[in-house]
BALOBA-1460 file (C-alpha; in Angstrom, 3 decimals):
// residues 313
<rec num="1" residu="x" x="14.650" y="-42.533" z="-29.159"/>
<rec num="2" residu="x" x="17.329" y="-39.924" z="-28.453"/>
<rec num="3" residu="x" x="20.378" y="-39.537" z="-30.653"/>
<rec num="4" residu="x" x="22.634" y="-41.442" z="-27.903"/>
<rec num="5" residu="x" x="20.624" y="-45.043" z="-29.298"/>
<rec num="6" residu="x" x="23.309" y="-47.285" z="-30.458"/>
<rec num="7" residu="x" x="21.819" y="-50.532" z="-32.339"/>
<rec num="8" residu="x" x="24.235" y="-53.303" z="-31.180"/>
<rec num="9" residu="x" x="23.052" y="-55.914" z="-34.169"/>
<rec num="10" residu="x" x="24.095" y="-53.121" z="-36.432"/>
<rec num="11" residu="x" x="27.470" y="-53.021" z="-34.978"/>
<rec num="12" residu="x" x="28.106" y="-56.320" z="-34.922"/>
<rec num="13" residu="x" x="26.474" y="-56.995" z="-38.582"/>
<rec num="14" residu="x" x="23.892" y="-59.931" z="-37.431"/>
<rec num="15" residu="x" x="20.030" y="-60.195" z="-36.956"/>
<rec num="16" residu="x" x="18.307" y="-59.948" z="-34.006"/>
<rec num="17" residu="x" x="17.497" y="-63.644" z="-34.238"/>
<rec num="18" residu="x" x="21.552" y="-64.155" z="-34.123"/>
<rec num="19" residu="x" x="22.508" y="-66.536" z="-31.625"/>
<rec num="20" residu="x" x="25.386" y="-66.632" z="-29.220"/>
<rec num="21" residu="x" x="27.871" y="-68.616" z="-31.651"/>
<rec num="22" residu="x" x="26.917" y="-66.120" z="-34.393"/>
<rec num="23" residu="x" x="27.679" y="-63.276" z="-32.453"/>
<rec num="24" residu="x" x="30.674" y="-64.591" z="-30.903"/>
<rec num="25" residu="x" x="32.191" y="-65.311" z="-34.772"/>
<rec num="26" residu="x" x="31.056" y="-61.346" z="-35.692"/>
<rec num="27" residu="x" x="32.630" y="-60.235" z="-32.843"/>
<rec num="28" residu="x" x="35.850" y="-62.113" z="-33.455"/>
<rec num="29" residu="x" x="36.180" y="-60.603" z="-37.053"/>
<rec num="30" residu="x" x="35.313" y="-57.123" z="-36.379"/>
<rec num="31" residu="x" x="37.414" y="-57.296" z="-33.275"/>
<rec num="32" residu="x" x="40.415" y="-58.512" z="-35.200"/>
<rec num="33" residu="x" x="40.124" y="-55.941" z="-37.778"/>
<rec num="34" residu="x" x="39.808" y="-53.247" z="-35.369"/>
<rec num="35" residu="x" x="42.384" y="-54.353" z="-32.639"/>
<rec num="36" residu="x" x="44.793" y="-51.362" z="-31.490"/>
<rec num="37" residu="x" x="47.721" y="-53.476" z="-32.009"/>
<rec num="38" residu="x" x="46.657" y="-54.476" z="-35.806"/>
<rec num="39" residu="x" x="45.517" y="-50.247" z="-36.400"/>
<rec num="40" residu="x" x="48.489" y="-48.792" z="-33.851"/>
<rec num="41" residu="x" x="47.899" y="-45.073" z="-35.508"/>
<rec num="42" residu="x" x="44.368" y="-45.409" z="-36.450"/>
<rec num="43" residu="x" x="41.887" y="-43.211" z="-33.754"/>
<rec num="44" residu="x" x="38.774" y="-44.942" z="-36.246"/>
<rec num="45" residu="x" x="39.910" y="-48.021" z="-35.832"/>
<rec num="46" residu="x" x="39.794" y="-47.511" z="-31.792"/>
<rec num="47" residu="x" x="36.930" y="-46.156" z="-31.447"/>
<rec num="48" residu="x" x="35.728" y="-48.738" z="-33.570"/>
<rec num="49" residu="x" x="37.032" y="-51.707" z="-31.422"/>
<rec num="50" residu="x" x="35.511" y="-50.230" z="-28.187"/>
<rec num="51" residu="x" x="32.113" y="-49.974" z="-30.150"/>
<rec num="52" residu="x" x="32.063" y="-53.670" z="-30.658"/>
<rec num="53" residu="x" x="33.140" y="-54.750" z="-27.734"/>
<rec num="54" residu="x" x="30.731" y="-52.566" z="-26.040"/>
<rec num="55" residu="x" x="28.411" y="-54.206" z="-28.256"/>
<rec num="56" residu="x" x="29.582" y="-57.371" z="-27.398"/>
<rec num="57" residu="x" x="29.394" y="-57.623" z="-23.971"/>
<rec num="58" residu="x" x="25.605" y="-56.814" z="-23.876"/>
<rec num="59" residu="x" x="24.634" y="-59.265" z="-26.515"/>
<rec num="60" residu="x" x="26.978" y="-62.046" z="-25.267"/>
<rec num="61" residu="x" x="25.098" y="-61.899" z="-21.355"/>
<rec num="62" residu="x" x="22.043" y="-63.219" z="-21.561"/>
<rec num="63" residu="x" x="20.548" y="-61.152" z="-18.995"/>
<rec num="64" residu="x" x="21.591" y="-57.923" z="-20.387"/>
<rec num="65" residu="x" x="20.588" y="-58.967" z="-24.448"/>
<rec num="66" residu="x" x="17.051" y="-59.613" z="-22.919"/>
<rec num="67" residu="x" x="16.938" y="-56.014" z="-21.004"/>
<rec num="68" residu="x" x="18.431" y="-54.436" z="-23.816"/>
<rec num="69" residu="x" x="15.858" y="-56.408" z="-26.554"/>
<rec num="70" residu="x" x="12.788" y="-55.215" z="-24.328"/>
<rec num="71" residu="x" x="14.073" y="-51.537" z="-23.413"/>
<rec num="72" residu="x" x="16.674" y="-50.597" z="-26.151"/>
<rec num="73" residu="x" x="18.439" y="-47.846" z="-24.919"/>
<rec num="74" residu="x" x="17.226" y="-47.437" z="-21.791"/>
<rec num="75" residu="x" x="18.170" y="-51.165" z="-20.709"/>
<rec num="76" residu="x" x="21.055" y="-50.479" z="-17.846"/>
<rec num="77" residu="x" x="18.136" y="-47.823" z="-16.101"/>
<rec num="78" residu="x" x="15.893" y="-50.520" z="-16.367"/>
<rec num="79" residu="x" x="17.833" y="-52.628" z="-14.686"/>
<rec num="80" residu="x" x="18.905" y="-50.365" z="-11.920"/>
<rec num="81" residu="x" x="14.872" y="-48.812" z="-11.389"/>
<rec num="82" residu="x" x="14.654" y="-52.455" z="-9.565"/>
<rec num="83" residu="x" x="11.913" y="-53.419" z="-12.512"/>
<rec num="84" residu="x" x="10.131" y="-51.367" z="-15.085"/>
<rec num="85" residu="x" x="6.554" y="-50.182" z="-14.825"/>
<rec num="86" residu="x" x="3.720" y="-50.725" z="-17.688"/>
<rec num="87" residu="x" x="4.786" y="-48.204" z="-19.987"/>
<rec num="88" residu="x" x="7.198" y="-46.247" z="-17.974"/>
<rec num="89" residu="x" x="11.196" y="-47.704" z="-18.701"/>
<rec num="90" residu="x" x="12.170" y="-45.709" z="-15.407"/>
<rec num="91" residu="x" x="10.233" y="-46.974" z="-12.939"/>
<rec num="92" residu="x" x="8.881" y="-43.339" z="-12.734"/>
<rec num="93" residu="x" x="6.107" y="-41.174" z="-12.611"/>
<rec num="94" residu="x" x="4.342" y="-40.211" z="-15.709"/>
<rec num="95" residu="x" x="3.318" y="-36.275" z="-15.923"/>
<rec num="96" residu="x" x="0.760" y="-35.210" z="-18.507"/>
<rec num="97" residu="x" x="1.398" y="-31.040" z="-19.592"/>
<rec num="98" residu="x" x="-2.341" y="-30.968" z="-21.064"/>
<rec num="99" residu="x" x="-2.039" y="-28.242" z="-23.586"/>
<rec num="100" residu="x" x="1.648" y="-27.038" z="-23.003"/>
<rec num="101" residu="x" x="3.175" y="-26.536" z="-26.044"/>
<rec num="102" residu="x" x="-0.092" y="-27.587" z="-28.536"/>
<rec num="103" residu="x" x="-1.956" y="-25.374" z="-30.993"/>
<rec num="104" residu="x" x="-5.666" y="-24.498" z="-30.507"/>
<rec num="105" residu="x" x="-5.764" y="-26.431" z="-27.431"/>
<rec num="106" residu="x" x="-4.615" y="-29.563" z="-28.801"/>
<rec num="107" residu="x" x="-1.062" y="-31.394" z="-28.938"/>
<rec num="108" residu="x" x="-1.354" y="-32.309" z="-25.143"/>
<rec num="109" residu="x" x="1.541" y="-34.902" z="-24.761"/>
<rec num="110" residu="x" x="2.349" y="-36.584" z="-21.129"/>
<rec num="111" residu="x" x="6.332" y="-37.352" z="-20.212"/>
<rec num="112" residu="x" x="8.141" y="-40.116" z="-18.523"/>
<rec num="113" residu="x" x="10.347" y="-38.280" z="-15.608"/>
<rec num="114" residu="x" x="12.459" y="-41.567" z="-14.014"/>
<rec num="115" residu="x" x="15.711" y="-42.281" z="-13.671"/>
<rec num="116" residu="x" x="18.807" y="-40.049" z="-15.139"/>
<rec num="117" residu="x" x="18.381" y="-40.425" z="-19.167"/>
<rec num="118" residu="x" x="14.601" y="-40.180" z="-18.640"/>
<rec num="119" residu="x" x="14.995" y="-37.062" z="-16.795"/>
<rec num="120" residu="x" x="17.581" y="-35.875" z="-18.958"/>
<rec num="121" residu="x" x="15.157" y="-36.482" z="-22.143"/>
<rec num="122" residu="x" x="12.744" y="-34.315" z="-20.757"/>
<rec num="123" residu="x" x="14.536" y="-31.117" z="-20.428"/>
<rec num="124" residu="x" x="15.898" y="-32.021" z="-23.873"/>
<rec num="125" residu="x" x="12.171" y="-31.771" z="-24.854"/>
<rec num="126" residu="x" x="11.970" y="-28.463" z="-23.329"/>
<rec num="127" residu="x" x="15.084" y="-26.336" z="-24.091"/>
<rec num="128" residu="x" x="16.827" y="-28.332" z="-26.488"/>
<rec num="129" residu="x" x="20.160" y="-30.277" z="-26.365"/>
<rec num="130" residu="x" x="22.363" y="-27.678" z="-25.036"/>
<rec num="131" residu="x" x="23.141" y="-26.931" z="-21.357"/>
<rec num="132" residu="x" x="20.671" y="-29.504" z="-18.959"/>
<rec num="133" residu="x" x="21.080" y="-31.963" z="-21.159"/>
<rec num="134" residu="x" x="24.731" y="-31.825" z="-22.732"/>
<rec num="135" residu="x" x="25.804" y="-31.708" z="-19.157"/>
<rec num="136" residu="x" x="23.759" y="-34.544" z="-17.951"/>
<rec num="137" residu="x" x="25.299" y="-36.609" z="-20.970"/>
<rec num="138" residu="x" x="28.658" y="-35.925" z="-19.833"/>
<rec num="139" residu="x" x="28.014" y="-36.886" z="-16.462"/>
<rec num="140" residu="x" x="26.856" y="-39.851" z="-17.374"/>
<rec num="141" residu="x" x="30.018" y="-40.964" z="-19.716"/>
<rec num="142" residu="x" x="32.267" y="-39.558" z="-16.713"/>
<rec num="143" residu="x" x="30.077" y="-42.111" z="-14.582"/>
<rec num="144" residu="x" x="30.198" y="-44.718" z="-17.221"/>
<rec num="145" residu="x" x="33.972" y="-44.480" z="-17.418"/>
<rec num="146" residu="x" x="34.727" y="-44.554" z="-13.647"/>
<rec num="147" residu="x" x="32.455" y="-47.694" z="-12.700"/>
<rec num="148" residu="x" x="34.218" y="-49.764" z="-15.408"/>
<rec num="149" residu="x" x="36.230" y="-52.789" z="-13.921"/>
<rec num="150" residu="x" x="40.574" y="-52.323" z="-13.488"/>
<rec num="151" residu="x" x="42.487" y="-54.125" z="-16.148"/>
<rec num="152" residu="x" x="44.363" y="-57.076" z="-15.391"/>
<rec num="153" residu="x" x="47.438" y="-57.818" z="-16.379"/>
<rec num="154" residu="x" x="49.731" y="-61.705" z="-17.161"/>
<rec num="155" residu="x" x="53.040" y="-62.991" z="-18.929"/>
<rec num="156" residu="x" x="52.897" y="-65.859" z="-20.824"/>
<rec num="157" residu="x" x="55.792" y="-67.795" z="-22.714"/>
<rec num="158" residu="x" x="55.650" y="-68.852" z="-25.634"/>
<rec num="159" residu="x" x="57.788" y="-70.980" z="-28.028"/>
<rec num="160" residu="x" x="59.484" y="-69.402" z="-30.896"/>
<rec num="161" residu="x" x="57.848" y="-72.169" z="-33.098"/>
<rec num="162" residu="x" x="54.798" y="-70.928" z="-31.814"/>
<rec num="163" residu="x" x="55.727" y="-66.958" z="-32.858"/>
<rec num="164" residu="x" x="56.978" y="-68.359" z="-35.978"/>
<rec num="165" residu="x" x="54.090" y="-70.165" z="-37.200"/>
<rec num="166" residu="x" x="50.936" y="-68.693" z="-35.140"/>
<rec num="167" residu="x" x="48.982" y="-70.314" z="-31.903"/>
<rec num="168" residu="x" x="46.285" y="-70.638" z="-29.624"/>
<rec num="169" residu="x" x="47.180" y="-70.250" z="-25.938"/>
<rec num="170" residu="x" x="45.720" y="-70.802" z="-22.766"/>
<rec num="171" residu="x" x="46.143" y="-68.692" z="-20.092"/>
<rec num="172" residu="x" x="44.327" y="-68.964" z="-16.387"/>
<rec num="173" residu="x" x="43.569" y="-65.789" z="-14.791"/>
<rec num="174" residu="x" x="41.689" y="-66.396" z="-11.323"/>
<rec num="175" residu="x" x="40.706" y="-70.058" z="-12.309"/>
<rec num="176" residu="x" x="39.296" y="-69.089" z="-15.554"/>
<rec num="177" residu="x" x="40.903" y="-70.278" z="-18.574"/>
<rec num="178" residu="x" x="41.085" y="-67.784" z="-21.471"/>
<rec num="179" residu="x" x="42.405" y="-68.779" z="-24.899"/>
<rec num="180" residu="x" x="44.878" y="-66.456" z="-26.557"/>
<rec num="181" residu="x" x="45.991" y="-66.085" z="-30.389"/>
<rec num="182" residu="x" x="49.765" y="-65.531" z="-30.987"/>
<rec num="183" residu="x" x="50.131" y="-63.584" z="-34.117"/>
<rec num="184" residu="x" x="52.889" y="-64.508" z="-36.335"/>
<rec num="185" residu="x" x="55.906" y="-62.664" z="-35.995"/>
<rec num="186" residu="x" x="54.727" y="-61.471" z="-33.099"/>
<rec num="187" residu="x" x="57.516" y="-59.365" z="-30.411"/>
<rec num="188" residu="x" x="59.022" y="-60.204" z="-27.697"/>
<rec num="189" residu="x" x="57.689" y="-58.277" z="-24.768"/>
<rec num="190" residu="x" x="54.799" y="-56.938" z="-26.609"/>
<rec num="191" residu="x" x="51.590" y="-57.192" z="-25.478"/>
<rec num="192" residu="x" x="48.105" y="-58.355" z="-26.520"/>
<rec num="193" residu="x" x="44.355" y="-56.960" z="-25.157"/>
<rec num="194" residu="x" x="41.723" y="-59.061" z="-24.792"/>
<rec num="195" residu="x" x="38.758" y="-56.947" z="-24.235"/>
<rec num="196" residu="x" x="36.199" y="-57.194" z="-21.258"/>
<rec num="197" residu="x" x="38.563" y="-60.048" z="-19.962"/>
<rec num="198" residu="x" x="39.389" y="-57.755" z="-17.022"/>
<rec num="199" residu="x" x="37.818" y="-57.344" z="-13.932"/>
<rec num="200" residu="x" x="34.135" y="-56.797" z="-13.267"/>
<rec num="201" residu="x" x="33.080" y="-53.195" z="-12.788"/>
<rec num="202" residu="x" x="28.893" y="-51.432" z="-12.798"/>
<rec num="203" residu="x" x="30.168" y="-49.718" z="-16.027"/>
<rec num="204" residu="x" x="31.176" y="-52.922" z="-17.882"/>
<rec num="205" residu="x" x="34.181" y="-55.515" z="-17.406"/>
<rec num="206" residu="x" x="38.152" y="-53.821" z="-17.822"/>
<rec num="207" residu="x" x="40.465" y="-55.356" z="-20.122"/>
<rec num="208" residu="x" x="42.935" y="-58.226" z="-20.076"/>
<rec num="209" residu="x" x="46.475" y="-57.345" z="-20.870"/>
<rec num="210" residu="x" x="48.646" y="-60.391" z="-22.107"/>
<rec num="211" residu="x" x="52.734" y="-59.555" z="-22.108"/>
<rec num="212" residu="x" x="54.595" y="-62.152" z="-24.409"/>
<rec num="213" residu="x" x="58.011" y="-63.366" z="-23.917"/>
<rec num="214" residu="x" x="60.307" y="-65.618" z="-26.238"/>
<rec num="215" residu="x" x="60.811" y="-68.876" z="-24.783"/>
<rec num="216" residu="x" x="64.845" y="-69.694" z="-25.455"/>
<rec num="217" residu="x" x="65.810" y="-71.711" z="-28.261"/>
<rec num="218" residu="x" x="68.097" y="-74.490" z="-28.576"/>
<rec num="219" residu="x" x="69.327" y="-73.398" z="-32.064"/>
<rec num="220" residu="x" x="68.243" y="-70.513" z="-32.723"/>
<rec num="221" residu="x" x="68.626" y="-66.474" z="-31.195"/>
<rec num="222" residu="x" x="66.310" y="-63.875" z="-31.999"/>
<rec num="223" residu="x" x="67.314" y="-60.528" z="-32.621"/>
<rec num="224" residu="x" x="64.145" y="-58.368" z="-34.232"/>
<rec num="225" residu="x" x="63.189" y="-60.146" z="-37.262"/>
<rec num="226" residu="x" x="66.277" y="-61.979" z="-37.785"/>
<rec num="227" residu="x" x="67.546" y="-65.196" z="-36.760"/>
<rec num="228" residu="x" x="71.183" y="-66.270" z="-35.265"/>
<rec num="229" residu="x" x="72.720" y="-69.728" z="-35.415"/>
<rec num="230" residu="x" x="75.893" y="-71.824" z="-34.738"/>
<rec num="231" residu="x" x="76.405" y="-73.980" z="-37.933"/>
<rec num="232" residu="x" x="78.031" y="-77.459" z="-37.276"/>
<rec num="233" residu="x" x="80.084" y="-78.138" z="-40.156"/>
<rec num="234" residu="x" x="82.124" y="-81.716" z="-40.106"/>
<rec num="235" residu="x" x="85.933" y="-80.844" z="-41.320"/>
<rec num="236" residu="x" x="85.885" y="-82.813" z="-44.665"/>
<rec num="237" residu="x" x="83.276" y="-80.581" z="-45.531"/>
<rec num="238" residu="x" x="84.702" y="-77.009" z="-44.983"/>
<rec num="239" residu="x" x="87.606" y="-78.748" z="-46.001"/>
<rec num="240" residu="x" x="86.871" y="-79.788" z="-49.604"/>
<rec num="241" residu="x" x="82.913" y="-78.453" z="-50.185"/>
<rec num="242" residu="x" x="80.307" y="-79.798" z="-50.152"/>
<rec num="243" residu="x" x="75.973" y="-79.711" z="-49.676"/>
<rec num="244" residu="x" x="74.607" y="-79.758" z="-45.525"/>
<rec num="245" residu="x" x="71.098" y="-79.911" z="-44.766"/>
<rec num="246" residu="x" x="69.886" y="-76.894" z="-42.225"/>
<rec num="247" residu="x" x="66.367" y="-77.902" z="-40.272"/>
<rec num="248" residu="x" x="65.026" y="-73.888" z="-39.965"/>
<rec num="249" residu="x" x="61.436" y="-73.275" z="-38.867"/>
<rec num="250" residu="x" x="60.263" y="-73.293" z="-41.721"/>
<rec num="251" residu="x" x="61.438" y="-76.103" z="-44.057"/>
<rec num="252" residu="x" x="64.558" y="-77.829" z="-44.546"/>
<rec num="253" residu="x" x="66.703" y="-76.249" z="-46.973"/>
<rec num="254" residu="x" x="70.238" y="-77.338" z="-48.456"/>
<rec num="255" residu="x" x="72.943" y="-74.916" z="-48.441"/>
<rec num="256" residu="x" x="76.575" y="-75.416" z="-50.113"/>
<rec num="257" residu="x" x="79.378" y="-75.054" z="-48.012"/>
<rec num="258" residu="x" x="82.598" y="-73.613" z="-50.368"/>
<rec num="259" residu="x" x="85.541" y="-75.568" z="-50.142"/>
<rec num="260" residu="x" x="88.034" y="-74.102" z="-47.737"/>
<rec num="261" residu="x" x="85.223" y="-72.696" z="-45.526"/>
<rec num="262" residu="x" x="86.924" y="-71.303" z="-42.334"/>
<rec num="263" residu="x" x="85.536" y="-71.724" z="-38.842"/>
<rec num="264" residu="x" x="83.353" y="-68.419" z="-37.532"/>
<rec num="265" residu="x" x="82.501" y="-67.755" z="-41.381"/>
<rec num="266" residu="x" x="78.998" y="-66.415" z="-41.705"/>
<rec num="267" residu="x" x="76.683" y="-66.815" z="-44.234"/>
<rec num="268" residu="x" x="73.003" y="-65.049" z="-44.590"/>
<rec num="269" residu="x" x="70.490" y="-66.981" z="-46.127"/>
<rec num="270" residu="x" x="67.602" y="-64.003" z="-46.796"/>
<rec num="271" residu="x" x="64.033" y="-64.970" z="-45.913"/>
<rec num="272" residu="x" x="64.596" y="-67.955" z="-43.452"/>
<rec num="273" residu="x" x="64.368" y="-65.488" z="-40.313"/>
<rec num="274" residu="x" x="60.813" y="-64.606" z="-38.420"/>
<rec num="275" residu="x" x="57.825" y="-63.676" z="-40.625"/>
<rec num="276" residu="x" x="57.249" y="-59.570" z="-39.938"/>
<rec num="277" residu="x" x="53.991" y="-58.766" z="-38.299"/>
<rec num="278" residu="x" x="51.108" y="-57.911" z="-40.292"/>
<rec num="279" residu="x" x="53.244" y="-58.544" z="-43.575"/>
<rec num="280" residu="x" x="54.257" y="-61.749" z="-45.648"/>
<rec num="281" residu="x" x="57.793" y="-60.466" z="-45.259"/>
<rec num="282" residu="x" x="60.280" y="-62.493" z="-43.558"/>
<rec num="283" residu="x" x="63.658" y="-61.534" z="-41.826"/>
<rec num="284" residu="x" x="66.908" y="-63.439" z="-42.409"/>
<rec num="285" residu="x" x="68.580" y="-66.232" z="-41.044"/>
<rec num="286" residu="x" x="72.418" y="-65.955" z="-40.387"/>
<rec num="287" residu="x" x="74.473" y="-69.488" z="-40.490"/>
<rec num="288" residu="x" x="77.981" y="-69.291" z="-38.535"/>
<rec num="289" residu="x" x="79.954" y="-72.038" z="-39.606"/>
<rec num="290" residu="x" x="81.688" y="-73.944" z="-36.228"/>
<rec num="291" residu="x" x="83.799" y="-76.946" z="-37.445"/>
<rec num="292" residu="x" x="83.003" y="-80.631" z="-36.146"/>
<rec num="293" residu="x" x="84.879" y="-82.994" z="-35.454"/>
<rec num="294" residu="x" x="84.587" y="-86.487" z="-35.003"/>
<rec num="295" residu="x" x="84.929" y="-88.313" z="-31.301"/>
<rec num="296" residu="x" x="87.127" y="-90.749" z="-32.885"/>
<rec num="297" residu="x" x="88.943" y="-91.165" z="-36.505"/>
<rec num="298" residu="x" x="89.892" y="-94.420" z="-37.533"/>
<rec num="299" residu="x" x="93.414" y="-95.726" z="-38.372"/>
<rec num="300" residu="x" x="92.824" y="-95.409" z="-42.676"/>
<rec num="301" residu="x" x="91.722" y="-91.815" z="-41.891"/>
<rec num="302" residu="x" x="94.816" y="-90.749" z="-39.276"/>
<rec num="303" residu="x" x="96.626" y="-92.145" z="-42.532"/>
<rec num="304" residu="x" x="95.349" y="-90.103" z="-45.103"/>
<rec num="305" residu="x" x="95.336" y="-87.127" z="-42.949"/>
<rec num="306" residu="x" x="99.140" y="-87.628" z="-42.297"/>
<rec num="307" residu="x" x="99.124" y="-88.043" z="-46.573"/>
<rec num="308" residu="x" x="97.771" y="-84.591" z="-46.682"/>
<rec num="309" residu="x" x="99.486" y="-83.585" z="-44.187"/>
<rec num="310" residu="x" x="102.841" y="-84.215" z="-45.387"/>
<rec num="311" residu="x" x="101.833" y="-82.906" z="-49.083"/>
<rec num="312" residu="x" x="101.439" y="-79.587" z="-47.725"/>
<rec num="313" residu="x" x="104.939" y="-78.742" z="-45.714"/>
């Protein structure tokens, strides 16, 4: 088994006897963790998502966990031989060297010679891993690279409730339906990859590339992590003080309102903005008082306002 093997049950943490829902969970925790957009300066963490999706997408196709369960690492040459022969992966010849190489006339071994690994292990046998074979390697990663389906990319809206608390979308690419997780606190115009979503390619599926944009709020305007709002205040209350009740995302909080509270007066309540990605942070929410008034005031009132009124010349 050359050094190239990679064991896809060990990269996804499961058995061999794991079956599709329990690899489908494994890769769903490993992908989180290792998602570019959760590691954004972390070359590990890349490398580390593209090994378990890699892993993924063989053990999630049936056809390809079956090839890969029967010929390990030589499963996609398998495949493309057009059917394996009784002991040879490649579809190939075997070639026996007799003596080459033994002691005393023994140590006779024979070699598979097949399709490009198989031929590529063989000269590895014979002058080591340098030149043949580190080229052929190469090759074969610029090959693997090439053939791998084009990206696809789709907007999708989503309510700020929705950024604020977390969601499942769905979005329909071609017919399919694909479900999407919002992050909290997630930006607007940022975008999310969903791995081997893309389109189909010989070297593996591309990737799906979600932008996200703020839907617009009736109440509320987003700048960063912050929140902006107009604060309807009726006039007896910024007149002589008093406790309002302000519906945020979050909860309902009660705020006093000083008495003598001018119109276009601002107040910052901290914490009640959008929670900050990957962090239990939260920005602020800032209030701006605009006075209400009623649609009609009744005769005692137009009274007592003319009292009031006339108390102050």
């Amino acid at each position: 088994m050359s050094a190239g093997y990679k064991d896809y049950y060990s990269v996804l943490g499961v058995p061999r006897t794991a079956d599709e829902k329990e690899i489908k969970a494994a890769y769903r925790k490993l992908a989180r963790k290792h998602h570019p957009d959760v590691n954004p300066d972390s070359k590990t963490a890349e490398e580390s998502f593209k090994e378990v999706s890699e892993a993924y997408a063989v053990l999630s196709d049936k056809e390809k966990r079956a090839k890969y369960d029967q010929y390990g690492q030589y499963w996609e040459q398998a495949g493309n031989a057009g059917g394996p022969q009784t002991g040879n992966p490649y579809g190939g010849a075997n070639f026996d060297f007799g003596n080459f190489g033994g002691a005393g006339g023994q140590g006779g071994r024979s070699y598979n010679i097949g399709g490009d690994s198989g031929f590529s292990d063989f000269f590895e046998m014979l002058f080591g891993a340098q030149g043949f074979g580190q080229q052929t390697q190469q090759r074969g990663r610029r090959s693997a690279r090439a053939e791998r389906g084009h990206n696809v990319e789709a907007e999708l809206e989503v309510d700020l409730e929705d950024i604020y608390h977390g969601a499942t979308k769905s979005v329909s690419i071609d017919g399919k339906h694909i479900e999407v997780t919002i992050p909290k606190g997630v930006g607007d115009g940022q975008k999310i990859r969903l791995a081997n979503q893309g389109g189909d390619g010989a070297g593996g599926k591309g990737d799906l590339l979600i932008k996200l944009h703020s839907a617009k709020h009736p109440s509320y305007e987003r700048r960063g992590n912050d929140l902006y709002m107009d604060l309807p205040v009726d006039y007896l209350t910024t007149a002589l003080g008093g406790e309002i009740q302000i519906p945020t995302l979050g909860k309902k909080i009660t705020m006093k309102i000083p008495a003598g509270t001018n119109a276009g007066r601002t107040f910052r309540l901290p914490g009640m903005g959008m929670p900050l990605i990957k962090s239990s942070d939260f920005g602020d929410l800032y209030a701006k008082v605009r006075i209400a008034m009623p649609d009609k005031i009744s005769p005692e009132e137009m009274a007592l306002l003319e009292q009031v009124k006339n108390s102050c010349r």
